[in-house]
N, CA, C and O atoms as a GROMACS GRO file, in nm:
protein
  412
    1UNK      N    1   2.263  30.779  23.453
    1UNK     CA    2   2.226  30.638  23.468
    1UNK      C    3   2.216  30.576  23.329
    1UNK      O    4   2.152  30.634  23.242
    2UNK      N    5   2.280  30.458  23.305
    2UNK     CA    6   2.270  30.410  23.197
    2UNK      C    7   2.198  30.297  23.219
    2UNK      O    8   2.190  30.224  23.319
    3UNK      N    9   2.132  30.291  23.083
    3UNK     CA   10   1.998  30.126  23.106
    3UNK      C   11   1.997  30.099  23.000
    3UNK      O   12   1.971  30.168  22.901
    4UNK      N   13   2.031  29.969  23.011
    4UNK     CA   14   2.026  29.832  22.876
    4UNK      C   15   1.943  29.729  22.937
    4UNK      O   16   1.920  29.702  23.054
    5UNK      N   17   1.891  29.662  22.792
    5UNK     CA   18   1.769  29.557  22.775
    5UNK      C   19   1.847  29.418  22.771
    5UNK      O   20   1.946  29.436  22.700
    6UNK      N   21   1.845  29.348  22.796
    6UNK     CA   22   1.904  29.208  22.736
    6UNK      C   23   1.807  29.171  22.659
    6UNK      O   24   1.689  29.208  22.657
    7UNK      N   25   1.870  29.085  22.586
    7UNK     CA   26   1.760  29.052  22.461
    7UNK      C   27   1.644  28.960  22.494
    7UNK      O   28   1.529  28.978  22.455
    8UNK      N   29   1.690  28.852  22.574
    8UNK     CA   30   1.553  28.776  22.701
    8UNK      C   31   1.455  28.885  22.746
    8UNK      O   32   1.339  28.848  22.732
    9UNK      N   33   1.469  29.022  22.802
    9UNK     CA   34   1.362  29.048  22.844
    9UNK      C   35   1.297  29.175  22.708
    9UNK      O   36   1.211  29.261  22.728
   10UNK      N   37   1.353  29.155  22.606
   10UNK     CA   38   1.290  29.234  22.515
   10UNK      C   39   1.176  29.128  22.448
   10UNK      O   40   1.057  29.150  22.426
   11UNK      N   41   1.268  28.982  22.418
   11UNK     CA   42   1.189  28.913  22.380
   11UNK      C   43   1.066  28.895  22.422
   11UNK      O   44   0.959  28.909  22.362
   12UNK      N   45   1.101  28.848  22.582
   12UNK     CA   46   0.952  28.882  22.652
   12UNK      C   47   0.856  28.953  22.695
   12UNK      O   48   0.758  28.919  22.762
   13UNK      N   49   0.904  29.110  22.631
   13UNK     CA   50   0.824  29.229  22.591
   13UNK      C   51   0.719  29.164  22.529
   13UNK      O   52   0.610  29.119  22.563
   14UNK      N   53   0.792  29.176  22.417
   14UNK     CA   54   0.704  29.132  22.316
   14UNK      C   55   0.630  29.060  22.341
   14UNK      O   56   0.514  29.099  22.344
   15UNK      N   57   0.668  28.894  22.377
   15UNK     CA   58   0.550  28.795  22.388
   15UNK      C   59   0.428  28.871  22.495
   15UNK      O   60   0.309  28.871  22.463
   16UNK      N   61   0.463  28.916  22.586
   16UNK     CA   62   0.368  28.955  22.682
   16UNK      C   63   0.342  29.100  22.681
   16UNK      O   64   0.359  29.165  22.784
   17UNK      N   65   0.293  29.165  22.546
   17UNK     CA   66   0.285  29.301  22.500
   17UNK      C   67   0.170  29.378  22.588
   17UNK      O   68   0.185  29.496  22.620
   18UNK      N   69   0.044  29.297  22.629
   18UNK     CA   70  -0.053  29.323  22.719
   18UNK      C   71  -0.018  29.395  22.842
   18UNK      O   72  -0.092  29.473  22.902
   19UNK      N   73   0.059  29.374  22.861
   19UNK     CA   74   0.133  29.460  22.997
   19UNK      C   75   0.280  29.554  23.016
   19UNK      O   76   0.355  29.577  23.111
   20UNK      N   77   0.274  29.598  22.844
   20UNK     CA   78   0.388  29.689  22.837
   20UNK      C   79   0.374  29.837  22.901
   20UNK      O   80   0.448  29.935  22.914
   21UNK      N   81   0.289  29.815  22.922
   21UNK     CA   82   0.295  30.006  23.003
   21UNK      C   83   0.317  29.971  23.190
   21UNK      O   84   0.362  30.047  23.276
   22UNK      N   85   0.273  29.852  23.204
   22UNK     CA   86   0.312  29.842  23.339
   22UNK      C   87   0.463  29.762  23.359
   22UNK      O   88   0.517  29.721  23.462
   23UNK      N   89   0.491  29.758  23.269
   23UNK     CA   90   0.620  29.739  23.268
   23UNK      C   91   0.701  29.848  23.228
   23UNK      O   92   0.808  29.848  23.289
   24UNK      N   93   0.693  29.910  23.174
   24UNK     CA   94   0.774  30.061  23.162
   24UNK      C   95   0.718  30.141  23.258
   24UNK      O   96   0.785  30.244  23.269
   25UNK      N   97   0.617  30.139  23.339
   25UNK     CA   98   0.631  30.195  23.506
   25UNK      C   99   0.695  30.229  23.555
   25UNK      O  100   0.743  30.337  23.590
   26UNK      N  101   0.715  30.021  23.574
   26UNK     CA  102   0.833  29.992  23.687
   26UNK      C  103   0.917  29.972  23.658
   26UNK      O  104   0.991  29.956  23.755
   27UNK      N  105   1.000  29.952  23.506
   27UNK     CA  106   1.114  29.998  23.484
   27UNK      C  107   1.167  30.162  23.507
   27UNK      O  108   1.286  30.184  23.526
   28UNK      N  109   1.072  30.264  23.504
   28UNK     CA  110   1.086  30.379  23.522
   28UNK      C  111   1.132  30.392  23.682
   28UNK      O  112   1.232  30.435  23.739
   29UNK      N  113   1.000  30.328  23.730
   29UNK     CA  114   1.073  30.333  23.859
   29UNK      C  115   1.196  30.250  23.971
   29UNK      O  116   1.240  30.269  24.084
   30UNK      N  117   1.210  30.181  23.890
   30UNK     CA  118   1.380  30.067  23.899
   30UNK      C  119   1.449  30.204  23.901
   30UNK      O  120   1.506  30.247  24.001
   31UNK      N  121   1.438  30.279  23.768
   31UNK     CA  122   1.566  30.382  23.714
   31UNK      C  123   1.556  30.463  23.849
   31UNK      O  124   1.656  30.467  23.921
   32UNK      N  125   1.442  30.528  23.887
   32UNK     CA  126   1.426  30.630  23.971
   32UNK      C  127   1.523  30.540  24.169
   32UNK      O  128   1.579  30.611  24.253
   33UNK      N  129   1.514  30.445  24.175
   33UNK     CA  130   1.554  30.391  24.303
   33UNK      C  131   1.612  30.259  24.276
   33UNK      O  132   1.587  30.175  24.362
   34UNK      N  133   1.673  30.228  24.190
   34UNK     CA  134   1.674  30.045  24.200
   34UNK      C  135   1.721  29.967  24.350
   34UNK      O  136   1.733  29.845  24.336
   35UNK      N  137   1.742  30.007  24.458
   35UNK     CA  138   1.744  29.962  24.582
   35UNK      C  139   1.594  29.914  24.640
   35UNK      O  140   1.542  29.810  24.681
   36UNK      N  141   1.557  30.054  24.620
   36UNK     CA  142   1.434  30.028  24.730
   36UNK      C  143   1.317  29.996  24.660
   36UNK      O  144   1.212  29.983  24.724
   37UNK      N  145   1.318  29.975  24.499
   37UNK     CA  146   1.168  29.897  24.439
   37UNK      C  147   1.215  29.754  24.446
   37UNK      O  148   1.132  29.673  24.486
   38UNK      N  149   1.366  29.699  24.404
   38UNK     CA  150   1.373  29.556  24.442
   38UNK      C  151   1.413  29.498  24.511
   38UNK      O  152   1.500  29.548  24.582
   39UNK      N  153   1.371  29.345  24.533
   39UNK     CA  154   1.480  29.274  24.654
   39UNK      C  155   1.560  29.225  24.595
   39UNK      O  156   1.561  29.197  24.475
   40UNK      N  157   1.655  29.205  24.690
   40UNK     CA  158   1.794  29.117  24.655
   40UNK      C  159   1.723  28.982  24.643
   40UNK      O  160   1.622  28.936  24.698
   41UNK      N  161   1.826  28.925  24.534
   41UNK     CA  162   1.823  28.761  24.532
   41UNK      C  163   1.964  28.720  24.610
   41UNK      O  164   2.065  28.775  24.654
   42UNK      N  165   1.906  28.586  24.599
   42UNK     CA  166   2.009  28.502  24.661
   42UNK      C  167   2.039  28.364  24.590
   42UNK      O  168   2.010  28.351  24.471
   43UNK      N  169   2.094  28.264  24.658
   43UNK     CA  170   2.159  28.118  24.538
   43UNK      C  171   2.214  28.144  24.428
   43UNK      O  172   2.304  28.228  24.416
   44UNK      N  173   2.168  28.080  24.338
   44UNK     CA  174   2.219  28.158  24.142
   44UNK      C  175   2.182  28.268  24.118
   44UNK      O  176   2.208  28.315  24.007
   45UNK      N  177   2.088  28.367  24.244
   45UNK     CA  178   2.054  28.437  24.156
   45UNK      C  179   2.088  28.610  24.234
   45UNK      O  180   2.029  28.718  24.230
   46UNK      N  181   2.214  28.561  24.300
   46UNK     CA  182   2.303  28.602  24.349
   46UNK      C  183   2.346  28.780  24.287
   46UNK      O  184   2.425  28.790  24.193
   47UNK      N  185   2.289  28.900  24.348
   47UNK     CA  186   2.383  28.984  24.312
   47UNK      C  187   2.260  29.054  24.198
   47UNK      O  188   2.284  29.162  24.144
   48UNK      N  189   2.178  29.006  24.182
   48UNK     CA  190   2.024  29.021  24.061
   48UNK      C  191   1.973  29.068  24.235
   48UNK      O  192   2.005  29.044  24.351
   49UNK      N  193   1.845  29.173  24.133
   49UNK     CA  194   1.713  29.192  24.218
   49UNK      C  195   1.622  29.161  24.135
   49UNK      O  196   1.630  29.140  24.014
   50UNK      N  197   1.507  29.159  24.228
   50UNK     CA  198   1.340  29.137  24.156
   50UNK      C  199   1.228  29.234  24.192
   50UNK      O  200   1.219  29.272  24.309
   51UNK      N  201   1.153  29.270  24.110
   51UNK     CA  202   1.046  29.376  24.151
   51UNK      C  203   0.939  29.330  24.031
   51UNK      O  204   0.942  29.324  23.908
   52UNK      N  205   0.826  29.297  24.153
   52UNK     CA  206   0.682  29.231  24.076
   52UNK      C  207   0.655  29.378  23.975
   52UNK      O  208   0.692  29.494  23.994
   53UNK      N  209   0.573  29.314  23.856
   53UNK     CA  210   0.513  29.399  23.757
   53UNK      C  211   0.351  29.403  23.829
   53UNK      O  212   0.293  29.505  23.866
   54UNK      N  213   0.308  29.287  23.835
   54UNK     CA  214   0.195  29.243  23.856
   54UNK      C  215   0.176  29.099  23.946
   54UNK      O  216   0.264  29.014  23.933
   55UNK      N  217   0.100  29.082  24.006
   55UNK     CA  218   0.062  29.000  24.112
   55UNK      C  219   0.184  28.876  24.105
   55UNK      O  220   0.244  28.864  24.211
   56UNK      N  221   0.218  28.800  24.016
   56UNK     CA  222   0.271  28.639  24.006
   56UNK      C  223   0.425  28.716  23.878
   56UNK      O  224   0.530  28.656  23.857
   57UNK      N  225   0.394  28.833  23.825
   57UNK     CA  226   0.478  28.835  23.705
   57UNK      C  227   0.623  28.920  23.769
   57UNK      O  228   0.624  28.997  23.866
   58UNK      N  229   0.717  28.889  23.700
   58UNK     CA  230   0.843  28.977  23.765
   58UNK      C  231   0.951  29.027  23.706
   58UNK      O  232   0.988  28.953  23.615
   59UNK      N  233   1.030  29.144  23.723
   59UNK     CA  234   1.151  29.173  23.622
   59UNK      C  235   1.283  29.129  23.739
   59UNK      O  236   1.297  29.150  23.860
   60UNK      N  237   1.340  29.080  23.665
   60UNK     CA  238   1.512  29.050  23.727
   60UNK      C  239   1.618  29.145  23.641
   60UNK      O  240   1.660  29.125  23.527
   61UNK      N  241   1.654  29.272  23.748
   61UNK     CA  242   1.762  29.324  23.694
   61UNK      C  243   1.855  29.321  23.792
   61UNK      O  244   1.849  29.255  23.896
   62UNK      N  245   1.984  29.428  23.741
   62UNK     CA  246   2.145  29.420  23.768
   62UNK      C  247   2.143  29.580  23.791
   62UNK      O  248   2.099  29.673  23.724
   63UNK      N  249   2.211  29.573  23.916
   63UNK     CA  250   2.246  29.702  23.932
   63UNK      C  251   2.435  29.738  23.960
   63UNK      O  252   2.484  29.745  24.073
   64UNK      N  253   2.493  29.751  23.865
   64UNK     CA  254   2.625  29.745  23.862
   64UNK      C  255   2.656  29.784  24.033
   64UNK      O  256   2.688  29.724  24.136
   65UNK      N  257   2.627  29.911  23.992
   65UNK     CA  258   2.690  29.974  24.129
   65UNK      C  259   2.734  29.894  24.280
   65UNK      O  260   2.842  29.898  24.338
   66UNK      N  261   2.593  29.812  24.324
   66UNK     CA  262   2.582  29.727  24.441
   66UNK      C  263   2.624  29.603  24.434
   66UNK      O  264   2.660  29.541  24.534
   67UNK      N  265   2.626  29.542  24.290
   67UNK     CA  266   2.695  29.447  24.236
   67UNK      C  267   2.815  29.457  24.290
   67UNK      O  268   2.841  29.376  24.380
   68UNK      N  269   2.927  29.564  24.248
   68UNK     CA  270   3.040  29.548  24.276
   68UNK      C  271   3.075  29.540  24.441
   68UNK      O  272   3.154  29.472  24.506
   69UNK      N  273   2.981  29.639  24.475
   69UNK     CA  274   2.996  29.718  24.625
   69UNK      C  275   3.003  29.594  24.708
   69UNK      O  276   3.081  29.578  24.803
   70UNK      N  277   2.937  29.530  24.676
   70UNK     CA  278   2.945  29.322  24.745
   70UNK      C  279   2.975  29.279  24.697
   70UNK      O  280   2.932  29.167  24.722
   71UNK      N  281   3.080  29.271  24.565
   71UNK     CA  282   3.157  29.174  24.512
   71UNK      C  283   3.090  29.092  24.481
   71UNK      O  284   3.156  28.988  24.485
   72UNK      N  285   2.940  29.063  24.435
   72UNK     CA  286   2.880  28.994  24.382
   72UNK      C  287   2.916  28.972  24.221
   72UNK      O  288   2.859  28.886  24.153
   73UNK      N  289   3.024  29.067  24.167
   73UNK     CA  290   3.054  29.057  24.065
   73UNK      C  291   3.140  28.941  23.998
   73UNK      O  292   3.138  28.905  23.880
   74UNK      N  293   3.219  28.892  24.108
   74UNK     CA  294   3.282  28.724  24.113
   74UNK      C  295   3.168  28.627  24.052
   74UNK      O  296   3.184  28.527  23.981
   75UNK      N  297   3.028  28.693  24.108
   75UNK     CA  298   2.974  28.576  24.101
   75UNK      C  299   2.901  28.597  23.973
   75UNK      O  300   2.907  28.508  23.888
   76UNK      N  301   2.830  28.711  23.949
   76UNK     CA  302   2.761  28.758  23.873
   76UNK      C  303   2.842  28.736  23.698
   76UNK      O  304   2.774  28.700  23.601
   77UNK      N  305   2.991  28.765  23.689
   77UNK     CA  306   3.064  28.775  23.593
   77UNK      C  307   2.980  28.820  23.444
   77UNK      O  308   2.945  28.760  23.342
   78UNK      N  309   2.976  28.889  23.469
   78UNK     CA  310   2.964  28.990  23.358
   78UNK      C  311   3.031  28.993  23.235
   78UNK      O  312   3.146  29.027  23.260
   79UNK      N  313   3.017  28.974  23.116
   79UNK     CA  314   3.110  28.992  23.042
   79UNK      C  315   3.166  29.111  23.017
   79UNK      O  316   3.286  29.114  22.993
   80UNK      N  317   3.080  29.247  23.020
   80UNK     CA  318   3.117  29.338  22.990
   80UNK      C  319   3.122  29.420  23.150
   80UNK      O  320   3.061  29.522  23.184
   81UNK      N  321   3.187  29.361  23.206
   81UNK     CA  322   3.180  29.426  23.385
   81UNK      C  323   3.248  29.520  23.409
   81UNK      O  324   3.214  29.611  23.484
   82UNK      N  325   3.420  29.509  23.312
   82UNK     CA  326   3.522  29.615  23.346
   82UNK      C  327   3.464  29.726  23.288
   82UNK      O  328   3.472  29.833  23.349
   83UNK      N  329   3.371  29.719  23.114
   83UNK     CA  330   3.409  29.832  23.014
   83UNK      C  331   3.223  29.890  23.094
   83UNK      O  332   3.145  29.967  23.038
   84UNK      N  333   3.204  29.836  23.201
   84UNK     CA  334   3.027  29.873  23.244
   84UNK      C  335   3.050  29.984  23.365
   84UNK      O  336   3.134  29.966  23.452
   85UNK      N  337   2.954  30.114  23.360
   85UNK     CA  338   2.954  30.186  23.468
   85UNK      C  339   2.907  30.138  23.556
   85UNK      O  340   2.850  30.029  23.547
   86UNK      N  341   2.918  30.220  23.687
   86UNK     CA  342   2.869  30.190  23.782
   86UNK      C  343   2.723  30.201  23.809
   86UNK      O  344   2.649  30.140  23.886
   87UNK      N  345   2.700  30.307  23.713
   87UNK     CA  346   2.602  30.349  23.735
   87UNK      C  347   2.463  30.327  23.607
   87UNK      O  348   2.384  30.400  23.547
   88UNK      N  349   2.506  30.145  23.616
   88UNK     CA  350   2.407  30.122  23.474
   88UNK      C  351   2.358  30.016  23.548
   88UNK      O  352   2.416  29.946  23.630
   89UNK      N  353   2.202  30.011  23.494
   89UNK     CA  354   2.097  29.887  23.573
   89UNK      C  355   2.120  29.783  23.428
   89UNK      O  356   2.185  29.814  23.328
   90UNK      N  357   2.077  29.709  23.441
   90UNK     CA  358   2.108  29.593  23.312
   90UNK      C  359   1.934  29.511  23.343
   90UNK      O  360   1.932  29.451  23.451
   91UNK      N  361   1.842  29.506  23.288
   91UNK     CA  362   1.730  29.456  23.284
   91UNK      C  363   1.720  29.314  23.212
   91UNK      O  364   1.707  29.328  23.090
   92UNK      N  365   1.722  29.168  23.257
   92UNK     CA  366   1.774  29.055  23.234
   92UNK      C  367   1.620  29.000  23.136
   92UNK      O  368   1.581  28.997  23.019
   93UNK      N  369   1.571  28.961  23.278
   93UNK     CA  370   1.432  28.875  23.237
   93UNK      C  371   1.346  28.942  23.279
   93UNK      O  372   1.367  29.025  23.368
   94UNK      N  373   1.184  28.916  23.206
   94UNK     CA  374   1.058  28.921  23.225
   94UNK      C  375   0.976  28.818  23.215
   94UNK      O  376   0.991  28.739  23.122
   95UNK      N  377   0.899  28.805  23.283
   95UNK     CA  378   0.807  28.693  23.307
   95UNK      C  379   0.733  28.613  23.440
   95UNK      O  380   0.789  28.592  23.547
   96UNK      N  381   0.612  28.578  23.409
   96UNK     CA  382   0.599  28.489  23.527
   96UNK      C  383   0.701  28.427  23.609
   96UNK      O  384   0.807  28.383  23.567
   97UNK      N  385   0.649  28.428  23.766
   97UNK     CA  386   0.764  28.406  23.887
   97UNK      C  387   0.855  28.278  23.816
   97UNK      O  388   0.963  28.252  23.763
   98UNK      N  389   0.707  28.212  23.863
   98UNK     CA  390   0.798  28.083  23.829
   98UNK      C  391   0.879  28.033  23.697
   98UNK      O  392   0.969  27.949  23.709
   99UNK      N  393   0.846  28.087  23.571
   99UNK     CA  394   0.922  28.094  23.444
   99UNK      C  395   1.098  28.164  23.469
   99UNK      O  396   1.210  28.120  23.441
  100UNK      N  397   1.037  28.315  23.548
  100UNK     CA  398   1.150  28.361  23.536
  100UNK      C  399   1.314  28.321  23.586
  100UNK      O  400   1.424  28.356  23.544
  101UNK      N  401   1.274  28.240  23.685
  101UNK     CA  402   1.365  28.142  23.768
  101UNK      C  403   1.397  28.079  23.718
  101UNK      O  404   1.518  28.063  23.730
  102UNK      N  405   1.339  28.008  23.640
  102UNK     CA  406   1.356  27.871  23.531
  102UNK      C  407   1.296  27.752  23.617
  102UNK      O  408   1.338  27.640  23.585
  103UNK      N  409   1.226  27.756  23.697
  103UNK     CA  410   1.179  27.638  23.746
  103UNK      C  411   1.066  27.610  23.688
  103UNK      O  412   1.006  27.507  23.718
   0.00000   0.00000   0.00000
């Protein structure tokens, strides 16, 4: 399994350092199942899952594999989609619900 950070949710490591161990949890446990710790999104946010850290806070990652498997990858477009395994989670954003959405 391969796992990369985007630089959005490293950034927001950082800002929100108070809760880095419960965030490497549940990134641990993303790695261990990424199906069954997140849900699917839907609209823009199409082909992404989400799995709460804490009560209101949330991570949005990419799971190649299921990505493709639904062709969510049309939508998702990846830059690096062809040279990406299947078998790599891509960890986007961190942050409060509503931040992380952008609303």
């Amino acid at each position: 399994m391969e796992i990369q950070f985007e630089e959005a949710f490293l950034k927001a490591l950082k800002k929100h350092a108070s809760i880095k161990k419960a965030v490497q949890n549940k990134v641990n446990m993303v790695v261990q199942n990424p199906i069954a710790i997140g849900e699917p999104l839907r609209g823009n946010w199409q082909g992404f899952y989400s799995c709460p850290v804490k009560r209101n806070f949330i991570i949005i990652y990419l799971y190649c594999a299921i990505c493709r498997k639904k062709e969510d990858n049309v939508v998702v477009d990846c830059a690096d989609c062809k040279k990406t395994d299947d078998q790599t989670i891509k960890f986007i954003l961190l942050g409060p619900h509503d931040n992380a959405y952008g609303i």
